[in-house]
C-alpha atoms as one frame of an Amber mdcrd trajectory, in Angstrom:
protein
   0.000   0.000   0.000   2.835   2.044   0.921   4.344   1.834  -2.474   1.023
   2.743  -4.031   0.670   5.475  -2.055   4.344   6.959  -3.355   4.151   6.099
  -6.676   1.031   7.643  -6.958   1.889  11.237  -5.087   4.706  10.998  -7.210
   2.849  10.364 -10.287  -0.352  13.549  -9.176   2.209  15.949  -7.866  -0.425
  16.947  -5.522  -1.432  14.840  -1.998  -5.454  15.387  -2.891  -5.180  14.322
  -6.085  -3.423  11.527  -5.079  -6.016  10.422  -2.157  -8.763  11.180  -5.181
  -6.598   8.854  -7.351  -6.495   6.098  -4.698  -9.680   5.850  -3.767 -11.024
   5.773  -7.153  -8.951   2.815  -8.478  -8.508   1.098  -4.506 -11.916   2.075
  -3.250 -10.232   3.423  -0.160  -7.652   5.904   1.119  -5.516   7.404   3.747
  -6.146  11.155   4.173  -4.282  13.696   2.062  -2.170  14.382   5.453  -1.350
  10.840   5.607  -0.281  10.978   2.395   1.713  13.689   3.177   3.307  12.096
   5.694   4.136   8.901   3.934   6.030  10.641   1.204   8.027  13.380   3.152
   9.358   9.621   5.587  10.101   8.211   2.226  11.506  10.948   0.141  13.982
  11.306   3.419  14.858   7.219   3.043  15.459   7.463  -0.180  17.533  10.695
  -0.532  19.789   9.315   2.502  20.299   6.365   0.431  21.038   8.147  -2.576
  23.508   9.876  -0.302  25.172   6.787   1.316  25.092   5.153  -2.750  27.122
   8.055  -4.341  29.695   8.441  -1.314  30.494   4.619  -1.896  30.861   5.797
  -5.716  32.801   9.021  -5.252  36.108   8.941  -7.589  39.618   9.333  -5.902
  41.102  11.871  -7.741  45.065  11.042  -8.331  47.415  13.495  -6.751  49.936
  13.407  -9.828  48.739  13.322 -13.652  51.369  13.013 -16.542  49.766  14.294
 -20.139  51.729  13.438 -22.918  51.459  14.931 -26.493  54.179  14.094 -28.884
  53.442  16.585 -32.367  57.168  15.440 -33.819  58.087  13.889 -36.540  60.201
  10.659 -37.350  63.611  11.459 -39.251  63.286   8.488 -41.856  65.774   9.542
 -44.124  69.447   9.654 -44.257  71.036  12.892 -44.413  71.451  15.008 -48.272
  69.625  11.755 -49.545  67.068  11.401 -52.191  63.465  10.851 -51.546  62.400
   7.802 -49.417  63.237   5.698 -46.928  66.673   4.810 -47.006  68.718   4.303
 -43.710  66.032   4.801 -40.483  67.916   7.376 -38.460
C-alpha cells in the first residue's frame, strides 16, 4: 500500500489528487495528510540512500597526472639523400 501510495503522489504531484486517485482505483484511502506524511518519511529514506550510494561511488582523484602529447616527426631519411626511406635514423 505504501508503495502505491508513493508512486502515486509521485505520479499527481499533488497529496489530494493523489487520495482522489487512490480511492477511485482502490476504493479506499488514507487522508491527504497521511499521504503527506508517507512521502516526506520516504523521500527522506530514499535521498539518505542516494547519499550513502554516491559516497560509496565518489572517484579518488590522483594526486599526480602526466599528459603526454608528442606533435614530432620521425627522421626516416638519411642525411642530403634522395626521396624515401633509405637508412632509419
Amino acid at each position: 500500500m505504501i508503495a502505491a501510495v508513493i508512486h502515486v503522489v509521485g505520479e499527481t504531484r499533488s497529496f489530494e489528487r493523489a487520495e482522489l486517485t487512490l480511492r477511485h482505483v482502490l476504493g479506499h484511502a488514507p487522508s491527504p495528510k497521511t499521504i503527506e506524511r508517507l512521502a516526506h518519511q520516504v523521500g527522506g529514506e530514499l535521498a539518505a540512500l542516494h547519499a550513502i550510494q554516491a559516497a560509496e561511488k565518489e572517484v579518488v582523484v590522483p594526486a599526480v597526472a602526466v599528459v603526454s602529447c608528442d606533435g614530432g616527426r620521425i627522421r626516416t631519411r638519411a642525411a642530403n639523400a634522395r626521396p624515401g626511406v633509405h637508412d632509419a635514423a
